[in-house]
N, C-alpha and C positions, 0 to 999 in steps of 0.2 A: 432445420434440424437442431442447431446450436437454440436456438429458444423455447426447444418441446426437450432438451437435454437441462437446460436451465431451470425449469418450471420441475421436473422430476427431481431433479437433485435440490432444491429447494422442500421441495413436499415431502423427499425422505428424512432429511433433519428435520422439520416440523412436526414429523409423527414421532420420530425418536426423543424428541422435548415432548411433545403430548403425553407419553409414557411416563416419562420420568415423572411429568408434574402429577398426572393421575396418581402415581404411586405414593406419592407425596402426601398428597388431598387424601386419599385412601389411610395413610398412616395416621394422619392425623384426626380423623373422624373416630379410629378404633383407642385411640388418647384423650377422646374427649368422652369415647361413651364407660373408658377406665375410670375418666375421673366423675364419671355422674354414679357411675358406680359407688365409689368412695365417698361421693356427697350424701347418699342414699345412708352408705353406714355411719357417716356423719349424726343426721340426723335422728337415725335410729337410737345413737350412742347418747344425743342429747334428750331425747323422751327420758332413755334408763336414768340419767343422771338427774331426774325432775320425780323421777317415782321413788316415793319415801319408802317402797317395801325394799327397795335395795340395798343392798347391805354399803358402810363405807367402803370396804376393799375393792369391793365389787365397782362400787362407782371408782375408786384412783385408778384398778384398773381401764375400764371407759376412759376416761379423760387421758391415760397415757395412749389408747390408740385410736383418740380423734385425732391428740396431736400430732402422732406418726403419719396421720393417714392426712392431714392440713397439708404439712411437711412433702408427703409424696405428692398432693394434688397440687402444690408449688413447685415442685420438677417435672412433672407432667405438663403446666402449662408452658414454663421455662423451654421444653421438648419443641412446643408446638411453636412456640415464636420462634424455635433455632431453623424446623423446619419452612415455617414462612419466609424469613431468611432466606432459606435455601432454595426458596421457589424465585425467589427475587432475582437472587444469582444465578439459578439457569436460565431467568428468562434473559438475561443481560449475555451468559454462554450461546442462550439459544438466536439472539441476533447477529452476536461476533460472528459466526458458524457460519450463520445465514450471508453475511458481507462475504466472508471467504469462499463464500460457493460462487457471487458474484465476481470477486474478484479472477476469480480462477477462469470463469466464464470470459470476462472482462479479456483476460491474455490469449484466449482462444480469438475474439475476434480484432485483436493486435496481429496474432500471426496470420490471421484471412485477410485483416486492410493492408498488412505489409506485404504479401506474394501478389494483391491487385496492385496496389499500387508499384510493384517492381515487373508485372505482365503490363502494365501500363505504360508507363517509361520504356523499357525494353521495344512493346510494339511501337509508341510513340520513335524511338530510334531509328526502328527498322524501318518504318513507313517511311520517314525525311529519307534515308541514306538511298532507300529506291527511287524518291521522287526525282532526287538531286538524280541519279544516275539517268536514268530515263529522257534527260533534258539533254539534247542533242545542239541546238543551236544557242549561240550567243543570245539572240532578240528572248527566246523565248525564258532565258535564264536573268535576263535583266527585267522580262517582265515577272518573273517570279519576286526578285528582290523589291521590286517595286508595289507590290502585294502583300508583301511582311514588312512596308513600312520599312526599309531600308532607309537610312538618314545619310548616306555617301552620296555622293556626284559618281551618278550610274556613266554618267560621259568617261570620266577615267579608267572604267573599266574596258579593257581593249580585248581581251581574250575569254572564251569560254572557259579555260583553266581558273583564271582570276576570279569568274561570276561565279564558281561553283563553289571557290574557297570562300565568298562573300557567303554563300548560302547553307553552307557547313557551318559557319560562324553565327548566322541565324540561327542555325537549329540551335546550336549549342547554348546560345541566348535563350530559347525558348525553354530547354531540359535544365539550364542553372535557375531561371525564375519558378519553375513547378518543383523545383528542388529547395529554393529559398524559400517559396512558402511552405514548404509543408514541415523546412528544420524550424523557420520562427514558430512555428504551432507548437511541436516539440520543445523546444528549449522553453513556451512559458508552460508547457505541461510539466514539465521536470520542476521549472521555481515553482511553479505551484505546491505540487509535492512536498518540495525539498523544504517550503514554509512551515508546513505542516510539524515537520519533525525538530529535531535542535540538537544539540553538540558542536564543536569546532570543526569535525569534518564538514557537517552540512553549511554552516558557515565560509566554509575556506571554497563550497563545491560553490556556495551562490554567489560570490566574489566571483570566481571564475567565468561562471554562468553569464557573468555581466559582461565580463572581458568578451565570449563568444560574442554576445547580442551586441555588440558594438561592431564588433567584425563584420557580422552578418548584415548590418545597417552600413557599412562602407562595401561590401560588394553589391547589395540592390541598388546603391547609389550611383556606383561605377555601371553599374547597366543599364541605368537611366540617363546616363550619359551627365546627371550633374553632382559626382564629386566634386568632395572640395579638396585643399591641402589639408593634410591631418597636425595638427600642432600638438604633437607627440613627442616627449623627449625620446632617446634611444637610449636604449638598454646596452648595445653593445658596448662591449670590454669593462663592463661592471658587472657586479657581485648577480644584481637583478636578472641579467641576459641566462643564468643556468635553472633561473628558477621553475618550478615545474606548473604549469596550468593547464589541466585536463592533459597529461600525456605529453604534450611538448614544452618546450623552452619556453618563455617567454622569447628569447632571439628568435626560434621559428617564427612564433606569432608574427614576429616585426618582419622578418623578412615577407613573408607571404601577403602582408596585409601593406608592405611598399609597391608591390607590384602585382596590382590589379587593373592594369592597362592594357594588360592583354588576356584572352579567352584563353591562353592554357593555363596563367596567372591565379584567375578568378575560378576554376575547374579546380585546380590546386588548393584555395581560401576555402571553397565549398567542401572540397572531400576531407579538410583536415577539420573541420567545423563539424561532420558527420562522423568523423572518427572519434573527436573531443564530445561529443555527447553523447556517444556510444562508452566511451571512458567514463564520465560522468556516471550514468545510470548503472554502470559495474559497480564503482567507488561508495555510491547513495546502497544500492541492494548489501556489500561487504560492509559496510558502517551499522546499518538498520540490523545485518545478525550479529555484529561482534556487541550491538547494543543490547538486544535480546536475550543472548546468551547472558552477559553480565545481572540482567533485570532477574532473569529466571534460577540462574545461580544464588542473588540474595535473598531471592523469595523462596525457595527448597531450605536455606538454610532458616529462613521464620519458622518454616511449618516444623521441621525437624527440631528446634528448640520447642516448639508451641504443642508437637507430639510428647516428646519428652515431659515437660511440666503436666501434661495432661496425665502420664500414665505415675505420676509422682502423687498426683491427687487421688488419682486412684486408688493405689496400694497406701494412701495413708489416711484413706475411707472419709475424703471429701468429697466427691462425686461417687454416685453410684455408676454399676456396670453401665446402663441404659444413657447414664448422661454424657460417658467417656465414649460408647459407641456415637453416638447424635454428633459429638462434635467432632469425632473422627471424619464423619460423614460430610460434616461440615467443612472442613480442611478440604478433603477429597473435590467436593464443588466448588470450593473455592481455587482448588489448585488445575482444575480441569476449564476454570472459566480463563484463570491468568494467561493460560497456552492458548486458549483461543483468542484470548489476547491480541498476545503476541505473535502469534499466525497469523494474524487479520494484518496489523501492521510488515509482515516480513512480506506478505504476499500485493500487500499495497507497493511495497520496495519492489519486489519482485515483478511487478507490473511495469513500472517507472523504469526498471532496469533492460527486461523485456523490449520495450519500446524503443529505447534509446542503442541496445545491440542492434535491434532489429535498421534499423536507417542507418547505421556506423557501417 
């Protein structure tokens, strides 16, 4: 359904640009057959000008309207190049348009892989939580751990209470690594993005970014059982420790990323890793509109001087009516492409943003 909804909405902006440019082509065909017209009395004007029975007056006037009508057939063509122009720029509207229908598409099946993959996990939960319960005897709960690859001395364990806590702790090993890969996917989708664009926030977000994926590469580590020590100054009781990275302290960071030696430790690294890139994709989507706004703020105030000077030429009979509508018209597709623009980029942020709420 979402790709017979993608394919529709695609082919109604395509018909909608079909239009316009037809209207265009259409204009310009009735500007060219103006100006053959004009050629036509061109030449008419230059026979009378070559026939001796004409009188001189009669010929200055001729000669004053070839050249009015030279003069017009040079705004007329002026017309037709504004309009070519203008076909140029909607076909450039008409792909921005086109991305955002994409994009928009794009966030619809973010929110269909994020509800599978959280009916995933969820089932994934429920299934362990019943199997662990169902296991009635000791033997048959050590041969389960011994099945998931359990790496302890099954001999120390003396009770069914013990082997089930062993096997809770498996699971949870099992839901923090489908969880680890799926945030490293996300965190280099977000740097990806976040490359894309520029300013000091996105700067200060992939700094951060970096901080996360270092984290996230010391808790896979700790689950693979070969962490190392971290040779990491500490932050604590300096200036550093209050500083903000994606939502916490740096002190959080330290604290949570000391103590990944135990499964509620490493549950803790993981959920604040998911929160911090849910933060992230907020921060990247708020940067990307308060950038937007500024961009679309400078460029309303071009076209408004660029209005103004136009209707100045106007009223002091530098352009004709026909040339000050053309380039009005111009402005209009030009200022209709910039919003597509700038939509296509907001809804790209708003993808990134999207994705990253969605697993926080």
């Amino acid at each position: 359904m979402l790709e017979e909804s993608l394919d529709k909405q695609l082919s109604i902006v395509e018909v909608k640009y079909a239009r316009k440019k037809l209207a265009l082509q259409q204009e310009n065909e009735d500007i060219q057959r103006s100006i053959e017209d004009l050629q036509q009395k061109i030449q008419e004007g230059e026979q009378k000008l070559k026939d001796p029975s004409v009188s001189v007056a009669e010929k200055s006037d001729v000669q004053g309207a070839i050249e009015a009508y030279q003069k017009t057939i040079s705004q007329k063509q002026s017309l037709i190049e504004q309009n070519n122009q203008r076909e140029i720029t909607l076909e450039e509207t008409l792909q921005r348009e086109l991305n955002v229908v994409r994009e928009k598409y794009s966030i619809q099946q973010i929110d269909k892989q994020t509800k599978d993959y959280e009916k995933r996990i969820n089932r994934l939960k429920t299934d362990q939580e019943l199997e662990i319960a169902e296991i009635q005897t000791l033997d048959k709960a050590k041969q389960k751990l011994e099945e998931q690859g359990y790496k302890g001395q099954l001999s120390k364990i003396k009770t069914l209470e013990d082997a089930k806590k062993q096997l809770k702790k498996q699971a949870n090993k099992e839901i923090l690594e489908i969880t680890l890969e799926s945030l490293e996917i996300q965190q280099q989708l977000l740097t990806d993005a976040l490359k894309n664009a520029s300013g000091e926030t996105t700067e200060k977000l992939l700094e951060d970014l970096d901080k996360v994926k270092n984290g996230l590469v010391q808790v896979k580590n700790t689950l693979n059982g070969d962490s190392e020590e971290q040779n990491i100054n500490s932050v604590k009781g300096t200036e550093a420790e209050n500083v903000d990275v994606l939502g916490f302290t740096a002190g959080q960071w330290e604290d949570v990323f000391n103590n990944l030696n135990t499964t509620e430790g490493q549950l803790k690294a993981v959920d604040m890793a998911m929160q911090a890139l849910a933060n992230a994709g907020s921060m990247f989507t708020e940067a990307q509109r308060s950038a937007n706004e500024k961009e679309l703020k400078q460029f309303t105030a071009y076209q408004e001087r660029r209005k103004r000077t136009l209707e100045n030429q106007l009223n002091s009979g530098l352009i004709t009516q026909e040339q000050y509508y053309n380039s009005v018209k111009q402005m209009e597709t030009d200022a209709a492409n910039k919003k597509a623009e700038l939509e296509e980029k907001q809804f790209k942020a708003e993808k990134a943003g999207r994705l990253f709420s969605a697993i926080g």
